[in-house]
N, C-alpha and C positions, 0 to 999 in steps of 0.2 A: 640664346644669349645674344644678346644685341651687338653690332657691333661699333667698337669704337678705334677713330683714329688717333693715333697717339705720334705725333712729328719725333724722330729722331732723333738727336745731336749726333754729328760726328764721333768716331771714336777716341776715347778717354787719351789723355796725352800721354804721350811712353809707347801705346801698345802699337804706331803706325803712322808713317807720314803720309799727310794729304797730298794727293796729286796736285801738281802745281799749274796756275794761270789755263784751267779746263773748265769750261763752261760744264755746270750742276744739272744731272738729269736726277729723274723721283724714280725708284726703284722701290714699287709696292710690295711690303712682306707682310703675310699672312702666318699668325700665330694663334696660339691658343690664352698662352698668358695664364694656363693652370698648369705647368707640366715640371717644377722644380725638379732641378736647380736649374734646369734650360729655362723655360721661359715662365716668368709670372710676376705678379703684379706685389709690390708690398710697398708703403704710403703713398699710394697713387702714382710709384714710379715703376714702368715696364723694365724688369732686369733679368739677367739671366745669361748662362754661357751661348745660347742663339742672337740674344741680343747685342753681347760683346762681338761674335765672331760676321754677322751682318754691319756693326757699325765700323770695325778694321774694312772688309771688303766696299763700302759705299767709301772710306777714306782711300785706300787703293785704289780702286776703279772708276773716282770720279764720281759717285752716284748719289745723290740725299738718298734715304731711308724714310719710309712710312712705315711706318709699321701699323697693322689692325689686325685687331683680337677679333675672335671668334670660334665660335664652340671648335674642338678640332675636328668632330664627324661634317661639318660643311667645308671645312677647309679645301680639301679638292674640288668641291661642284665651284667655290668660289674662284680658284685658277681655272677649270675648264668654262666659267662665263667671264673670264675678263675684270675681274673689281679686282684683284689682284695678281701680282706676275710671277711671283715662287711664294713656295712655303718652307720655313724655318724652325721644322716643328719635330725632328727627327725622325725623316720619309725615308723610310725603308726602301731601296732598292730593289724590286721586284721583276720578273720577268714579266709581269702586266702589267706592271706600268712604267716600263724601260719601250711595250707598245705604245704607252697613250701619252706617254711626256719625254724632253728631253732634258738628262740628269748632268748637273756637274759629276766631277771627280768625288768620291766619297771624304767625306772631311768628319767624321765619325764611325771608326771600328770598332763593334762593340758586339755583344753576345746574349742571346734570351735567357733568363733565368727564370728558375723555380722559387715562391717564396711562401713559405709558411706559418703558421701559427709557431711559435716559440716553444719548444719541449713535443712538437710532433712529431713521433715516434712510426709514424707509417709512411710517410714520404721522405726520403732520402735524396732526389734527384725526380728528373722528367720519365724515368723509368717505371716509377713507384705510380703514376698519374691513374693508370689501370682502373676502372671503378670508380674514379674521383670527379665530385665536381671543383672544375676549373674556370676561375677568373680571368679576365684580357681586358685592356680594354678598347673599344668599340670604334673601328676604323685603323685599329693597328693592324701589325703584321703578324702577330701572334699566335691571332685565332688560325692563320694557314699554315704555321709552323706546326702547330699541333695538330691540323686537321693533315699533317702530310705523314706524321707519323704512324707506324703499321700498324700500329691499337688504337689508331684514333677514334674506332667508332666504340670503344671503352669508357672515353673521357667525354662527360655530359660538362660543356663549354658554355658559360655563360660569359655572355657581354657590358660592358659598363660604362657609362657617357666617364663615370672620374671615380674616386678614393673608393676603388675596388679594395683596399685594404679593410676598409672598416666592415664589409662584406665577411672578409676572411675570420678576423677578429668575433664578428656576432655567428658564425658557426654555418653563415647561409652559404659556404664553398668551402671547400678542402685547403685550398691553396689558387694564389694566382700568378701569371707568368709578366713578365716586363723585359725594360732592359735590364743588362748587369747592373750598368752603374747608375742607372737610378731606383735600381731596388736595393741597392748600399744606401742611396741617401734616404729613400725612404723609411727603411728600419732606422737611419738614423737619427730624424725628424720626428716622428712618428712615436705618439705616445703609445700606441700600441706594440705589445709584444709579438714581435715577428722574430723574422731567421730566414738566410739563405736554406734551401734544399738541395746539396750538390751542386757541381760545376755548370759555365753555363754551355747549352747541346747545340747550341748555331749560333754561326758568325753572321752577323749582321751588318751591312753598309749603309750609311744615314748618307745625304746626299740632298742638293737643292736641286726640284722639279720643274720647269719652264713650258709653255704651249709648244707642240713642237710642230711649231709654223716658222717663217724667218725669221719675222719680230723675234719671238720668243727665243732663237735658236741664237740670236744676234747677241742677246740678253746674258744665255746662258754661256757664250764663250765669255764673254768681256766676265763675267763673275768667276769662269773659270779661271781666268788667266789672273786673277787679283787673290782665289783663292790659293793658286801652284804660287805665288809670291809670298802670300802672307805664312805657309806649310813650311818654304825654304829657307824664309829670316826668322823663324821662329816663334810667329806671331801667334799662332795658331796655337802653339806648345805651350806657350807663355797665358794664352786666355783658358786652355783649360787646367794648366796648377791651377789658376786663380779657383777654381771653380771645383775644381775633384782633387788636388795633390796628388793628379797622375794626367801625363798625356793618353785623353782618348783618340787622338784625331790620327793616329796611326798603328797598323797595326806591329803586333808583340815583334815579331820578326826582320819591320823596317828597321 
């Protein structure tokens, strides 16, 4: 998929005031712009609760926003060459790549889930996977969650660049796994008949990834410290009602 640059406006009036009399840096974000209700495209304007939550932090932090699309399986090689300086695309917090990048604070706690054909009566949960072939898709965290489980080598895992759903639907997989809350909007959107499968079996932390050289480390305090702002005024809380009618950016217990 080619990519395109798409200029930012500052954040929407209400959700954040602009830093005052601060000279404007470009803070390149890399997106997919397929991945609703976070990031995608509808009448040629890039929207989405990544979009909102990038435009409050460049209003906090001083920073214009680029934003550029591209497929999400290049999104990483395109942070480790430089055409871009974070991704905005819900990056899992990994212990491989907490080696190879330096992560803000987690500013989406959320959990994998199981999703299924509607009226399947053979999966219940991630438990039931046993025998099953399984959807993900392609460059998530997923495919490791499942491959960490002790019957992993039960579940024949297929990969998918996007709408693993219509997969499930035409009978070519048992079921496929995502996040919680976008396999709620999913089924919600989604002409096809789906369903949750049981609760979701891991906690998840989404977080933005930086080169972890100075530059990049420079990069990712200053977003830090605009994201611990926008968390504590509320901003954060307030751009995801908009977008789920529930705060994901913290977990159940904060």
């Amino acid at each position: 998929m080619p990519r395109t640059l798409i200029a930012a406006a500052l954040v929407a009036a209400g959700l954040s005031a602009p830093v005052a009399a601060q000279e404007s840096e470009t803070l390149r974000v890399g997106m997919s712009g397929g991945y609703f209700p976070f990031t995608f495209v509808r009448q040629d304007e890039l929207q989405g609760f990544e979009v909102d939550v990038m435009n409050a932090v460049g209003a906090e932090a001083g920073l214009e926003i680029a934003f550029e699309t591209m497929s999400f399986s290049g999104l990483i090689g395109a942070l480790e060459a430089g055409r871009i300086d974070t991704i905005a695309n819900q990056i899992t917090i990994t212990p491989e790549r907490e080696e190879a990048f330096a992560f803000t604070q987690p500013y989406v706690i959320d959990g994998a889930q199981v999703v299924t054909k509607e009226g399947n009566e053979e999966i219940g949960g991630v438990e039931d996977l046993r025998g099953k072939t399984v959807a993900v898709n392609l460059g998530s965290n997923f495919e490791q969650l499942l491959r960490e489980l002790p019957y992993a080598d039960e579940i024949d895992i297929r990969t998918y660049e996007s709408n693993i759903e219509q997969d499930t639907a035409l009978g070519r997989v048992d079921a496929f796994v995502m996040d919680r809350v976008s396999s709620a909007q999913v089924i919600q959107e989604s002409p096809l008949p789906l369903e949750l499968a049981g609760q979701p079996f891991s906690e998840i932390r989404n977080a933005l990834p930086f080169r972890d050289d100075e530059a990049g480390r420079a990069l990712r305090d200053r977003v830090d410290a605009a994201l611990t702002t926008l968390k504590e005024d509320g901003t954060l809380a307030e751009i995801s009602q908009k977008w789920f009618d529930s705060d994901i950016t913290t977990a159940a217990t904060e």
